[in-house]
Backbone bond lengths (Angstrom), bond angles and torsions (degrees), N, CA, C in turn:
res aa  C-N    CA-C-N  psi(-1)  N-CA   C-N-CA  omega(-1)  CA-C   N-CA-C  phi
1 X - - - 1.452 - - 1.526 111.17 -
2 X 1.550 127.42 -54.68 1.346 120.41 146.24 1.497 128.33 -10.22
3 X 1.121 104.81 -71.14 1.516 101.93 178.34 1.338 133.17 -82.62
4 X 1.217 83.45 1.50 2.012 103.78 -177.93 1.967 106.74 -70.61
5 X 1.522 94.93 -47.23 1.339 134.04 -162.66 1.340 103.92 -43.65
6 X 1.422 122.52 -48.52 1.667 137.41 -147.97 1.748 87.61 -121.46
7 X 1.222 138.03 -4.49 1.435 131.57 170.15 1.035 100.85 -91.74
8 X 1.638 131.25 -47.43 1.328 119.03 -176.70 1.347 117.59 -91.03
9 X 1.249 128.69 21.23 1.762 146.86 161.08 1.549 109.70 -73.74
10 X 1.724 102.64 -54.72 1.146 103.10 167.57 1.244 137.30 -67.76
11 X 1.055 103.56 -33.57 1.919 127.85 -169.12 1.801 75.09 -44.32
12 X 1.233 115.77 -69.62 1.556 140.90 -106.03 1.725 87.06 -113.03
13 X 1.488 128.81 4.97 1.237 130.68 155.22 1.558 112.79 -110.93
14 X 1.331 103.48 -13.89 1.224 110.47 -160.59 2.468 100.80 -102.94
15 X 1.247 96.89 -11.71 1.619 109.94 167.54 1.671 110.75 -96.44
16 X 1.279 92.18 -36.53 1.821 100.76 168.95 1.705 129.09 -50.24
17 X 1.687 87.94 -42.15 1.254 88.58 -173.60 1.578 110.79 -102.06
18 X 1.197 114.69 6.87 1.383 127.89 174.02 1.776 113.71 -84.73
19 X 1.793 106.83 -41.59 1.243 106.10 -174.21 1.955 102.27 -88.60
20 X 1.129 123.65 -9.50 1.528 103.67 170.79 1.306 115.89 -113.45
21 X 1.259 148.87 59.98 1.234 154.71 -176.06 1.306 100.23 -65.67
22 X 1.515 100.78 121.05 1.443 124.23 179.31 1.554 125.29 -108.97
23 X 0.958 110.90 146.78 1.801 117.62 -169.52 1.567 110.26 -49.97
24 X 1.949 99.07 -39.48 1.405 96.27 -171.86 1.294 93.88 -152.13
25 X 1.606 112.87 131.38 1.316 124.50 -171.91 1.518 113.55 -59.82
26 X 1.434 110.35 144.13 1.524 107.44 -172.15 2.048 81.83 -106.05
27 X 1.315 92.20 123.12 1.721 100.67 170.43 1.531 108.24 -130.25
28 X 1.706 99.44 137.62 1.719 119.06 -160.24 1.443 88.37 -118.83
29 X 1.237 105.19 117.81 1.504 114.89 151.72 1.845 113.18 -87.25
30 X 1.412 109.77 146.64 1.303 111.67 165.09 1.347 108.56 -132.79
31 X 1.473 105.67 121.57 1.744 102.16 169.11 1.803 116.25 -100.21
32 X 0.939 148.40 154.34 0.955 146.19 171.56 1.517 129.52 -130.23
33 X 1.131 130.58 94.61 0.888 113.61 -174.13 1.515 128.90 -106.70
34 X 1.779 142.58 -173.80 1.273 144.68 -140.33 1.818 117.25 9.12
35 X 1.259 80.24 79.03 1.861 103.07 -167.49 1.735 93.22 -79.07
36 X 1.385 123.19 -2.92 1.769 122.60 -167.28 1.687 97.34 70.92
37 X 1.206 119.43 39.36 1.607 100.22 152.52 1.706 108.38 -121.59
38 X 1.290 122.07 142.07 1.005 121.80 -164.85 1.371 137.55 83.95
């Protein structure tokens, strides 16, 4: 079940982004910051 978990994440981002092809890519940056390093 573990490994099931993260195959069908992909499957299922990876059919997503196949069935809506868009004119112009929508791209998300995330910054994050005081992650506790340092």
């Amino acid at each position: 079940m573990r490994k099931f978990t993260p195959i069908a994440f992909c499957a299922s981002i990876l059919l997503a982004s196949l069935c809506s092809a868009a004119e112009r890519p929508n791209i998300l940056y995330l910054y994050v910051d005081d992650m506790g390093w340092g």
